[in-house]
N, CA, C and O atoms as CSV, one atom per row, in Angstrom:
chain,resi,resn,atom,element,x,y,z
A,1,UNK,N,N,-0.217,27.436,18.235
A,1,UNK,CA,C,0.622,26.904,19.296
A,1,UNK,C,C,2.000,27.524,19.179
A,1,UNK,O,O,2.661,27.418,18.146
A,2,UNK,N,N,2.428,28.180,20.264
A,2,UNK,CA,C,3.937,28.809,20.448
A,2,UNK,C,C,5.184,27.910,20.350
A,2,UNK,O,O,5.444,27.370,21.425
A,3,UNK,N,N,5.908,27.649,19.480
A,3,UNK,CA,C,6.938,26.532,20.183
A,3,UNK,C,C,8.603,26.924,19.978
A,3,UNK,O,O,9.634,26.348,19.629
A,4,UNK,N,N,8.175,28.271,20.425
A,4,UNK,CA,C,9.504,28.853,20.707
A,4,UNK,C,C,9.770,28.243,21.729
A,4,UNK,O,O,8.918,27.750,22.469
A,5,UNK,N,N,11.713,28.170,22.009
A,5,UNK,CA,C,12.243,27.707,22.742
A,5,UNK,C,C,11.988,27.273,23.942
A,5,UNK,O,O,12.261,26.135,24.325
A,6,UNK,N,N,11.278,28.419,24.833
A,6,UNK,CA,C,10.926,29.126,26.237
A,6,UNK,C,C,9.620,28.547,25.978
A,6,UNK,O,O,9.062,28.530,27.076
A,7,UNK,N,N,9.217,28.297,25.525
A,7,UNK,CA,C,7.519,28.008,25.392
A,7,UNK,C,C,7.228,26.518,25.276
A,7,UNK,O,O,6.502,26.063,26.160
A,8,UNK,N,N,7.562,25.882,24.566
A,8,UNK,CA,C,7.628,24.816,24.070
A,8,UNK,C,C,7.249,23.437,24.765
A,8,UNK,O,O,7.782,22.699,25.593
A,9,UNK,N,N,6.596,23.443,24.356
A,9,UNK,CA,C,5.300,22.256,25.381
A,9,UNK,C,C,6.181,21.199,25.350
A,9,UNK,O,O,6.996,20.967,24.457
A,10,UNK,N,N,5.902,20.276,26.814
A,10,UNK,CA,C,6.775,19.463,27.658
A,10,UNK,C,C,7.047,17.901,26.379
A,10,UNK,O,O,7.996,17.117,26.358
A,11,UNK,N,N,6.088,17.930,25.674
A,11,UNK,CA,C,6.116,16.372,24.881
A,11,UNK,C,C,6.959,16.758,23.635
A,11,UNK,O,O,7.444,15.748,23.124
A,12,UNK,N,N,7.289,17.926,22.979
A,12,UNK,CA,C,8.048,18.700,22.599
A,12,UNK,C,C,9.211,18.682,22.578
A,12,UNK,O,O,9.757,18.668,21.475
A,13,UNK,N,N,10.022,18.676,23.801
A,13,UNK,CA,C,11.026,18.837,24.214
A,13,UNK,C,C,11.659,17.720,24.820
A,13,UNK,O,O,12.816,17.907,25.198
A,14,UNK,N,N,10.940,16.116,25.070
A,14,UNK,CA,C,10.937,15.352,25.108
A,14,UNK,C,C,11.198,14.386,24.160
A,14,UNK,O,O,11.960,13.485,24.508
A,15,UNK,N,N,10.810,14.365,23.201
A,15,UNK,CA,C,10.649,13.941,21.711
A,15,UNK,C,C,12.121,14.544,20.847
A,15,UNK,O,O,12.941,13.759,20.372
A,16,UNK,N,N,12.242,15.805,20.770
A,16,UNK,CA,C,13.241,16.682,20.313
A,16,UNK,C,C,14.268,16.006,21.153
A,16,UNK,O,O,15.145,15.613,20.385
A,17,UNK,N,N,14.531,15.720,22.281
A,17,UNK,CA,C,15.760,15.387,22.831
A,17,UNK,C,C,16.297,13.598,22.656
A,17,UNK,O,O,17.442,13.146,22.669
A,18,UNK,N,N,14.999,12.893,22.502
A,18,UNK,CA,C,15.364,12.080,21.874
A,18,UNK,C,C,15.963,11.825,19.914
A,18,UNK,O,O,16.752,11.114,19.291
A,19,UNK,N,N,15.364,12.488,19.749
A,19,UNK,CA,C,16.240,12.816,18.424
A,19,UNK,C,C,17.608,13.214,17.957
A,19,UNK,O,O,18.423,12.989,17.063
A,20,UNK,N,N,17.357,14.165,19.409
A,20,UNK,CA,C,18.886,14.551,18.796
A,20,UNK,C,C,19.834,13.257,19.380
A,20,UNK,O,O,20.882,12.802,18.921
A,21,UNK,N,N,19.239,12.948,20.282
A,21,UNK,CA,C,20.501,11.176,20.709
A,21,UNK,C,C,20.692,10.563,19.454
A,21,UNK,O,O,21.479,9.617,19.491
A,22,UNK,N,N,20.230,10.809,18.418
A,22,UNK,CA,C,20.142,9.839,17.661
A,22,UNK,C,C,20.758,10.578,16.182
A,22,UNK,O,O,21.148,9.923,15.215
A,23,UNK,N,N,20.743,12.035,16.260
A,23,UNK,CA,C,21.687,13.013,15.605
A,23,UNK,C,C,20.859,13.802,14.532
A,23,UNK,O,O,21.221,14.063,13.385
A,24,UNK,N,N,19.357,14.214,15.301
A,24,UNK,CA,C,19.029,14.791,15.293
A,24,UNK,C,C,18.515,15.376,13.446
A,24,UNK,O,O,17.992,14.409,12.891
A,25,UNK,N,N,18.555,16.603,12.513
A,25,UNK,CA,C,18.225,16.581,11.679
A,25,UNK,C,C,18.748,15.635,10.215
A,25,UNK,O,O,18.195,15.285,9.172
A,26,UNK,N,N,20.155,15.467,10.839
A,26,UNK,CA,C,21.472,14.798,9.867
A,26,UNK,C,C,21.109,13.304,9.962
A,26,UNK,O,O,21.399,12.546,9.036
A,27,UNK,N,N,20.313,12.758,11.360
A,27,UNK,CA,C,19.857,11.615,11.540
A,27,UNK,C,C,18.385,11.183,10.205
A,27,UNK,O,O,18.110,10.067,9.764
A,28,UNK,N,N,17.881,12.185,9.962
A,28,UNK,CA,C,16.519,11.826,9.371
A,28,UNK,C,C,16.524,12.110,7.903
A,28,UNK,O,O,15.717,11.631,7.106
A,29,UNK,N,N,17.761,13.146,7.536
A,29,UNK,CA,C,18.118,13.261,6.237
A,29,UNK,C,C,19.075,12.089,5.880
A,29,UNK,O,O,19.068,11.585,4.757
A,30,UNK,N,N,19.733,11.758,6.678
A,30,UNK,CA,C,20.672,10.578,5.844
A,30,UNK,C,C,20.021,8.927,6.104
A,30,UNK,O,O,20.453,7.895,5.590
A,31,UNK,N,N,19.164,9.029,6.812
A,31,UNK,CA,C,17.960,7.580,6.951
A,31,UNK,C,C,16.602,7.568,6.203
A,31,UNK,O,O,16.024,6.537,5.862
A,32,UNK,N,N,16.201,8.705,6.006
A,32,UNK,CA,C,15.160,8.846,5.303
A,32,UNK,C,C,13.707,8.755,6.514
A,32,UNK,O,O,12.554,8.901,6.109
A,33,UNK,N,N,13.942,8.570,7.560
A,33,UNK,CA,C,13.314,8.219,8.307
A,33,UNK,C,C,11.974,9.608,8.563
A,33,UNK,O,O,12.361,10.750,8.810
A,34,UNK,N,N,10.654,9.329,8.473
A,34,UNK,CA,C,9.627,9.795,8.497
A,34,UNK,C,C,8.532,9.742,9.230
A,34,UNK,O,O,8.260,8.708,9.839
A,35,UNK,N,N,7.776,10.787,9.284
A,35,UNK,CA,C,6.197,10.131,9.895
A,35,UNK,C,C,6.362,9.989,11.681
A,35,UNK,O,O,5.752,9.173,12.372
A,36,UNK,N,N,7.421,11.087,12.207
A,36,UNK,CA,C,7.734,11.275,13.486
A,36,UNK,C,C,6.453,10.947,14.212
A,36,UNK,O,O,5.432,11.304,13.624
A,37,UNK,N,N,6.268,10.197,15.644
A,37,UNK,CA,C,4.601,10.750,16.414
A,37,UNK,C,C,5.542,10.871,17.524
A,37,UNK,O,O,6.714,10.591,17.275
A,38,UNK,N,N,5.187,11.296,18.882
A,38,UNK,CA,C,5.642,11.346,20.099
A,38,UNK,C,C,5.002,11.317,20.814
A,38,UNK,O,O,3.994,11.903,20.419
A,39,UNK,N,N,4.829,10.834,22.150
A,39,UNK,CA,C,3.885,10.856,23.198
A,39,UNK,C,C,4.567,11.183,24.836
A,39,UNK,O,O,5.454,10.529,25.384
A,40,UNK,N,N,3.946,12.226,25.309
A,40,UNK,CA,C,5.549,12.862,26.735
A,40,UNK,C,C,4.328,12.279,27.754
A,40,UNK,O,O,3.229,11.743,27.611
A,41,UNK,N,N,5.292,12.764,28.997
A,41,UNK,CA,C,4.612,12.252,30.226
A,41,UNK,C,C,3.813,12.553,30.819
A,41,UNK,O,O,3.851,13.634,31.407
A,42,UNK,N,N,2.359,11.398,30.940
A,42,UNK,CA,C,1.148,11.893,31.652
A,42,UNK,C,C,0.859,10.796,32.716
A,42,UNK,O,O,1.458,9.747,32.956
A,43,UNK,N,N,-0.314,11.395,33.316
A,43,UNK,CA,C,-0.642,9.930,34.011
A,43,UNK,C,C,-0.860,8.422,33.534
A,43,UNK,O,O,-0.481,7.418,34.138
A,44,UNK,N,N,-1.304,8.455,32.758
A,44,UNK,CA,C,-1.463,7.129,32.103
A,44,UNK,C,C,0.024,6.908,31.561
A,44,UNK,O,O,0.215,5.692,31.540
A,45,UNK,N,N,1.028,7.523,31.163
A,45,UNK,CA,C,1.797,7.136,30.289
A,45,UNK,C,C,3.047,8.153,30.951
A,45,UNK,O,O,3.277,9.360,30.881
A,46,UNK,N,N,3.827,6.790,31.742
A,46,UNK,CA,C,4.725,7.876,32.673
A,46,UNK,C,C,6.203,8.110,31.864
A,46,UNK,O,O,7.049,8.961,32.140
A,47,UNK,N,N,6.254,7.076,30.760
A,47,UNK,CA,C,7.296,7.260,29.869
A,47,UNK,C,C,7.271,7.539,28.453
A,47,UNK,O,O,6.875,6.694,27.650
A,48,UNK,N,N,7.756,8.917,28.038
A,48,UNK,CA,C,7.795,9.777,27.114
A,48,UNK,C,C,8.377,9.011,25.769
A,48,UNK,O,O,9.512,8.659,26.092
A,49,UNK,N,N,8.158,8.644,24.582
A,49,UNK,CA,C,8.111,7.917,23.866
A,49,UNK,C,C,8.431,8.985,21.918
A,49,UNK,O,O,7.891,9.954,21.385
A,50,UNK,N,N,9.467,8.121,21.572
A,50,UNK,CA,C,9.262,8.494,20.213
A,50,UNK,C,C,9.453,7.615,19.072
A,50,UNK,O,O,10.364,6.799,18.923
A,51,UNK,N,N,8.417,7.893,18.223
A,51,UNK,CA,C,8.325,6.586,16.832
A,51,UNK,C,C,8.463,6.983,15.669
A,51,UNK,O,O,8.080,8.148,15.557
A,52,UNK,N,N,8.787,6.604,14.869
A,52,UNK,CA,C,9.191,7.295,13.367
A,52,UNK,C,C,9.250,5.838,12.219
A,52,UNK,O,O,9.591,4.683,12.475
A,53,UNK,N,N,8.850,6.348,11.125
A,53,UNK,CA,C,8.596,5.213,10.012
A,53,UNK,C,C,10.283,4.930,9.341
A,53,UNK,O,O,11.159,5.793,9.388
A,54,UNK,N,N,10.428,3.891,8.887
A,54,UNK,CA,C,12.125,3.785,8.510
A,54,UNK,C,C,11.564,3.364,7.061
A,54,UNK,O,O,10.398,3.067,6.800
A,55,UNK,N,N,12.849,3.412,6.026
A,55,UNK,CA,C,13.017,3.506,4.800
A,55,UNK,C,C,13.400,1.560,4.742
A,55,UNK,O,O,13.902,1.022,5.729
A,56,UNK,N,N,13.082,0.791,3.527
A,56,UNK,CA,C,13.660,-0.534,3.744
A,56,UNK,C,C,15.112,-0.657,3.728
A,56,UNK,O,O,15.913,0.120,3.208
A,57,UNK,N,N,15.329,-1.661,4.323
A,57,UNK,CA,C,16.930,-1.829,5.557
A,57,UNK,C,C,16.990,-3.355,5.624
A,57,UNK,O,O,16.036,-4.129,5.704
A,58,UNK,N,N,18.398,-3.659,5.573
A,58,UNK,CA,C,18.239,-5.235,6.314
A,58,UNK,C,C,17.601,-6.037,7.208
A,58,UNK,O,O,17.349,-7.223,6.997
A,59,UNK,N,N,17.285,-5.341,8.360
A,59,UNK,CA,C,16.241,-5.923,8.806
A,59,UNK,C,C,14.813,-6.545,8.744
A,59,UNK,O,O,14.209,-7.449,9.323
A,60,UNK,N,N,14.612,-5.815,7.963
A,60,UNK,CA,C,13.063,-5.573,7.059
A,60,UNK,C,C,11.913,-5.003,8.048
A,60,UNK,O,O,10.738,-5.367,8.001
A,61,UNK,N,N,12.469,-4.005,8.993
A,61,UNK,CA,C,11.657,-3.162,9.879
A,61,UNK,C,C,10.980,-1.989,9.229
A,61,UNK,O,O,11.576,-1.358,8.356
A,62,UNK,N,N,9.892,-1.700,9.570
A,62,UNK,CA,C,9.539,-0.684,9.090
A,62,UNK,C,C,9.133,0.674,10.097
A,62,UNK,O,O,8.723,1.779,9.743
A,63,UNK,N,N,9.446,0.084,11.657
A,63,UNK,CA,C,9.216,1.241,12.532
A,63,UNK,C,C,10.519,1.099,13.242
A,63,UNK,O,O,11.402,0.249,13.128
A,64,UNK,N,N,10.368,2.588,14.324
A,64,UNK,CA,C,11.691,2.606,15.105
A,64,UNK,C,C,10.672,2.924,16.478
A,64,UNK,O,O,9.881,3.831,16.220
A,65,UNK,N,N,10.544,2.427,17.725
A,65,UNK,CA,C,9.922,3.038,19.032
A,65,UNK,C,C,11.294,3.762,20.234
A,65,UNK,O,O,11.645,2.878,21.015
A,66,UNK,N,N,11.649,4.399,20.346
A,66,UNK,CA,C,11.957,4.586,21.493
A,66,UNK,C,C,11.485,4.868,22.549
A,66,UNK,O,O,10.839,5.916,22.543
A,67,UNK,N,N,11.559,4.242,23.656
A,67,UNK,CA,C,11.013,5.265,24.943
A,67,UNK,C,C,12.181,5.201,25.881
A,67,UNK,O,O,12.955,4.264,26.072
A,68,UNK,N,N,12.141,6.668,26.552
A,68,UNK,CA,C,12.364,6.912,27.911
A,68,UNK,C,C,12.389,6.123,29.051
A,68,UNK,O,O,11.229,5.952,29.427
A,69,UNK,N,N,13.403,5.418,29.962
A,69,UNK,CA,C,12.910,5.143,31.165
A,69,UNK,C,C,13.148,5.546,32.083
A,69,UNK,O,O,14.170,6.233,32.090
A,70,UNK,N,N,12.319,5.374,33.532
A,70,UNK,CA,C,13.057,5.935,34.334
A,70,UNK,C,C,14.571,5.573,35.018
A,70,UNK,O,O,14.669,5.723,36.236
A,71,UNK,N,N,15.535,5.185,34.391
A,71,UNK,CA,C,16.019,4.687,35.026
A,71,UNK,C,C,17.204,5.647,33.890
A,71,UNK,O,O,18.417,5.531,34.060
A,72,UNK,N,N,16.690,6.454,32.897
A,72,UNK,CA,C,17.263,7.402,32.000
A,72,UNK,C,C,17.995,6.528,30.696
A,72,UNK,O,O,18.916,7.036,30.056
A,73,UNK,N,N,17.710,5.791,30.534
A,73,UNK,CA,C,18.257,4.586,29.380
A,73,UNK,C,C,17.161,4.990,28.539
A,73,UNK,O,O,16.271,5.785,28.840
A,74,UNK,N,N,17.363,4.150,27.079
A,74,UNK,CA,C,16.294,3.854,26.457
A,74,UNK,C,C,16.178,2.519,26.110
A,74,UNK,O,O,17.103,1.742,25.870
A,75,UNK,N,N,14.504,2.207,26.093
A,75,UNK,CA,C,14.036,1.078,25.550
A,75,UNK,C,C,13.948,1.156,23.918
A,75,UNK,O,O,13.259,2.047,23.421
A,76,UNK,N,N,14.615,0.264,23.117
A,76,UNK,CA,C,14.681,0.740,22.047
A,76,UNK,C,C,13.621,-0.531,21.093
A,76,UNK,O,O,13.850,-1.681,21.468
A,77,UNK,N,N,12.730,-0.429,20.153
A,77,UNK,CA,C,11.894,-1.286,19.388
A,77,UNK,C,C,12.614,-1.265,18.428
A,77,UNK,O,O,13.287,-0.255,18.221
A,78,UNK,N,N,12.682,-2.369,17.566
A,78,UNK,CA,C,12.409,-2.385,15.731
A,78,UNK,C,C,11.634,-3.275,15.822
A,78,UNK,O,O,11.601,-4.200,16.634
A,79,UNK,N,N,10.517,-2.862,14.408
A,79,UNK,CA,C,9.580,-3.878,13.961
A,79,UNK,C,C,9.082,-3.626,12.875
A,79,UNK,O,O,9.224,-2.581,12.240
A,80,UNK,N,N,8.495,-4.512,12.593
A,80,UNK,CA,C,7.809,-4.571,11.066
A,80,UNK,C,C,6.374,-4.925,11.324
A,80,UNK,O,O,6.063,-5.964,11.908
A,81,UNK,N,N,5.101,-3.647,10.679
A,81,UNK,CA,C,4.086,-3.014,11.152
A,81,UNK,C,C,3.341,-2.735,9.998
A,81,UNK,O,O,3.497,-1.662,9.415
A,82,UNK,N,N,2.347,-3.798,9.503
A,82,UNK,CA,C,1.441,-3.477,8.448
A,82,UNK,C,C,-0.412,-4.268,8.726
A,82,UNK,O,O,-0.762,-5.188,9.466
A,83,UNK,N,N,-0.916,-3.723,8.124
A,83,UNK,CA,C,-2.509,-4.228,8.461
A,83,UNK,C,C,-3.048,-5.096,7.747
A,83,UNK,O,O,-2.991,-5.048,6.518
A,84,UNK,N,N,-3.615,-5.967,8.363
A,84,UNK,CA,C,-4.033,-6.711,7.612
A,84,UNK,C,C,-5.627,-7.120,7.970
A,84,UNK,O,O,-5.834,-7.334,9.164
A,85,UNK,N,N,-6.368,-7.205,7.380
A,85,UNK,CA,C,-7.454,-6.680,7.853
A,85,UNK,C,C,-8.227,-5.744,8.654
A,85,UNK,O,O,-9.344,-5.834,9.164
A,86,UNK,N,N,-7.246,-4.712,8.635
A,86,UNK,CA,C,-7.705,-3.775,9.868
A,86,UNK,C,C,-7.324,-4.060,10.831
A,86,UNK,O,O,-8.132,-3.938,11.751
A,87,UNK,N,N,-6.187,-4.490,11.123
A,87,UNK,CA,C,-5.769,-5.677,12.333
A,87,UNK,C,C,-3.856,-5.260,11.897
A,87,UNK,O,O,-3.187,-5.499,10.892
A,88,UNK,N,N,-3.459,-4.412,13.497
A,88,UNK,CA,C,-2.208,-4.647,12.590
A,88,UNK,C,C,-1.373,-5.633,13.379
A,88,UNK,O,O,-1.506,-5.731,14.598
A,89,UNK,N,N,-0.479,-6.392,12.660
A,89,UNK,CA,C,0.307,-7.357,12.761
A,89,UNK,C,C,1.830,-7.040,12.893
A,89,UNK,O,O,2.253,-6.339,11.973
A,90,UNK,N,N,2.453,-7.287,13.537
A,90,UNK,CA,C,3.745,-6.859,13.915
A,90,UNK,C,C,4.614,-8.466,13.567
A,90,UNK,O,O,4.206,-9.573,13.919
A,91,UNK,N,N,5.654,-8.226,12.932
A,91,UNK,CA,C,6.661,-8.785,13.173
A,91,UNK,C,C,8.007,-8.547,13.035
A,91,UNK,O,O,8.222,-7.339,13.134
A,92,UNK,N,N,8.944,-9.152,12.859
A,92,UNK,CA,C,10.830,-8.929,13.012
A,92,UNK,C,C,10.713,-8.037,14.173
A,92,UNK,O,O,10.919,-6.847,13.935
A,93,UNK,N,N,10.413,-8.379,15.429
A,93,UNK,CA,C,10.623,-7.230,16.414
A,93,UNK,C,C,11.715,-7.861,16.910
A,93,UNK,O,O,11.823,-9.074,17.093
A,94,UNK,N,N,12.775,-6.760,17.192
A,94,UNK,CA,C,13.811,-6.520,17.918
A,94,UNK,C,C,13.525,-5.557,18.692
A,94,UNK,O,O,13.085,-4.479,18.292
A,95,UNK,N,N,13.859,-5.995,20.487
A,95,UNK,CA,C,13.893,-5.457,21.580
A,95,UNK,C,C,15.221,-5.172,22.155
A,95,UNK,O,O,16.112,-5.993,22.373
A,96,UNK,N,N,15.241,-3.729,22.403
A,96,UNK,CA,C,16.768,-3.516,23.093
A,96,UNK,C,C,16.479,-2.981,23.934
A,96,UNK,O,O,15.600,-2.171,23.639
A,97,UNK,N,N,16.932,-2.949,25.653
A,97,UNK,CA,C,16.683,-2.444,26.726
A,97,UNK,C,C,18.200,-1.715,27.809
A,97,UNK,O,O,19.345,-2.132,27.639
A,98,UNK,N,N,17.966,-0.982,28.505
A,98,UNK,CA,C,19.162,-0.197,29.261
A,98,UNK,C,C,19.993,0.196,27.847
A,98,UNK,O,O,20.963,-0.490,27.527
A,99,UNK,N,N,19.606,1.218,27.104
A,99,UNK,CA,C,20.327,1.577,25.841
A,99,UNK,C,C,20.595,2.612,26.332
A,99,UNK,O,O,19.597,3.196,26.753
A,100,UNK,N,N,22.305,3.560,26.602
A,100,UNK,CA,C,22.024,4.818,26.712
A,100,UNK,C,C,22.316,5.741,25.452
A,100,UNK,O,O,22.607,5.291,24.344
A,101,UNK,N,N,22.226,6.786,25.693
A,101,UNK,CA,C,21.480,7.620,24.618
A,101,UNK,C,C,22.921,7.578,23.609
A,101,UNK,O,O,22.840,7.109,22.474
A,102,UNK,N,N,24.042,8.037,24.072
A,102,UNK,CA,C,25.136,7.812,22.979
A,102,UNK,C,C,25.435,6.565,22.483
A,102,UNK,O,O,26.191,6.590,21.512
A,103,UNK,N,N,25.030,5.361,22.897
A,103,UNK,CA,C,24.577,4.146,22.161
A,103,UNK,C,C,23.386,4.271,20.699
A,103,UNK,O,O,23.452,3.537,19.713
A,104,UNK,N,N,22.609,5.110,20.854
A,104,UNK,CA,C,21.944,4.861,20.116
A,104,UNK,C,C,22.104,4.918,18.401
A,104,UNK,O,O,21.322,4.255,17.719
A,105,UNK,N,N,22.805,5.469,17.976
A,105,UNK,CA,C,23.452,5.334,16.911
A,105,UNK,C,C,23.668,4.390,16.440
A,105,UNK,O,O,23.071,3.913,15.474
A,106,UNK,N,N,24.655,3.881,17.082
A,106,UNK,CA,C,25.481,2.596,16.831
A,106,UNK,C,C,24.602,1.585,16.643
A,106,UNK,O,O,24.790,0.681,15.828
A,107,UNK,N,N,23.595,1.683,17.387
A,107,UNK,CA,C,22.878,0.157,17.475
A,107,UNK,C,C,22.171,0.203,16.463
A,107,UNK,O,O,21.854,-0.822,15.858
A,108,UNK,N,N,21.585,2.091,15.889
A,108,UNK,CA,C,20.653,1.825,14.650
A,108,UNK,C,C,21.084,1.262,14.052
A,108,UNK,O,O,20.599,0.188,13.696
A,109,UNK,N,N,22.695,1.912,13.477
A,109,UNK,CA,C,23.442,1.607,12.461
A,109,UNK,C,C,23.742,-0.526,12.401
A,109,UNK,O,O,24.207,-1.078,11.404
A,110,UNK,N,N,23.421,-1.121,13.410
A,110,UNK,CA,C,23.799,-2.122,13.277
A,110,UNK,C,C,23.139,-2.992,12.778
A,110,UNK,O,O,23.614,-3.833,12.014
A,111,UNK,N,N,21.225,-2.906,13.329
A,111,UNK,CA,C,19.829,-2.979,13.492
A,111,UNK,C,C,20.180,-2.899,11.584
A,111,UNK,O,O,20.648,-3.831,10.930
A,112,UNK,N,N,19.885,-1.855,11.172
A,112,UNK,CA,C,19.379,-1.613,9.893
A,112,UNK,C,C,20.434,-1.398,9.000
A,112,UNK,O,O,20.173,-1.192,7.815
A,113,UNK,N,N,21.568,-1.417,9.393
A,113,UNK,CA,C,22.328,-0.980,7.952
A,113,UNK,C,C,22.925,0.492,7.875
A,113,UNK,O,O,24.129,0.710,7.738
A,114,UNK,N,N,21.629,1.803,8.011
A,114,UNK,CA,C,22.305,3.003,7.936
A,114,UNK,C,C,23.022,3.548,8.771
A,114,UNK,O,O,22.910,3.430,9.991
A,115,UNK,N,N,24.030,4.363,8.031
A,115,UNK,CA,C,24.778,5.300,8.654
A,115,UNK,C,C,23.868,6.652,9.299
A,115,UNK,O,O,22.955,7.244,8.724
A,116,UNK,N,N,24.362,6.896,10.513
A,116,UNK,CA,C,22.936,8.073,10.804
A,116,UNK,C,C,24.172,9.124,10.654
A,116,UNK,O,O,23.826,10.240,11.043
A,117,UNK,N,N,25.098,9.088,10.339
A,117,UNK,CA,C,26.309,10.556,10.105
A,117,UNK,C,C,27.245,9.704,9.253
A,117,UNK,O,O,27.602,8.527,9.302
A,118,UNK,N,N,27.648,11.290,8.028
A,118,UNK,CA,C,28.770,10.808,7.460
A,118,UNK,C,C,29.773,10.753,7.817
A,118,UNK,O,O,30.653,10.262,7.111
């Protein structure tokens, strides 16, 4: 798969741009944050989405969801996401909605504790 600049498949570049709202490589080295997935826009799924595993934090979350809306905000998740019988169970969810993207920092930082820049 090509994923030079010019090339670079649409869920790609979707995903990547949500990251960087959030500060991008300096964001994931100074959070520890891992285990990126992304999902871009199809028919079934008209809003482009990105999730990543978090390091323990005050909250006691262990995921981050963002998605895309159309309305160009983000919907922002925290939650805490483990299985239990094959069955996974969610709790501490925090829902944040109309987030825009230079917000997003701030709110991690508030959500969990870390600094996403020194």
């Amino acid at each position: 798969m090509n994923t030079s600049s010019t090339n670079r498949p649409a869920i790609v570049e979707e995903a990547y741009t949500i990251l960087l709202q959030l500060g991008g490589r300096r964001f994931l080295a100074m959070t520890g944050a891992n285990q990126l997935m992304a999902a871009g826009r199809t028919a079934s799924n008209p809003n482009p989405w990105l999730r990543l595993n978090l390091c323990r934090n005050q909250a006691q979350v262990n995921r981050l969801k963002i998605t895309l809306m159309p309305s160009d905000t983000y919907k922002v998740e925290f939650y805490h996401q483990e299985l239990v019988d094959w069955v996974p169970v969610i709790t501490h969810a925090q829902t944040f909605e109309m987030v825009y993207g230079e917000d997003l920092p701030a709110l991690f930082t508030s959500v969990t504790g870390y600094d996403t820049h020194l």
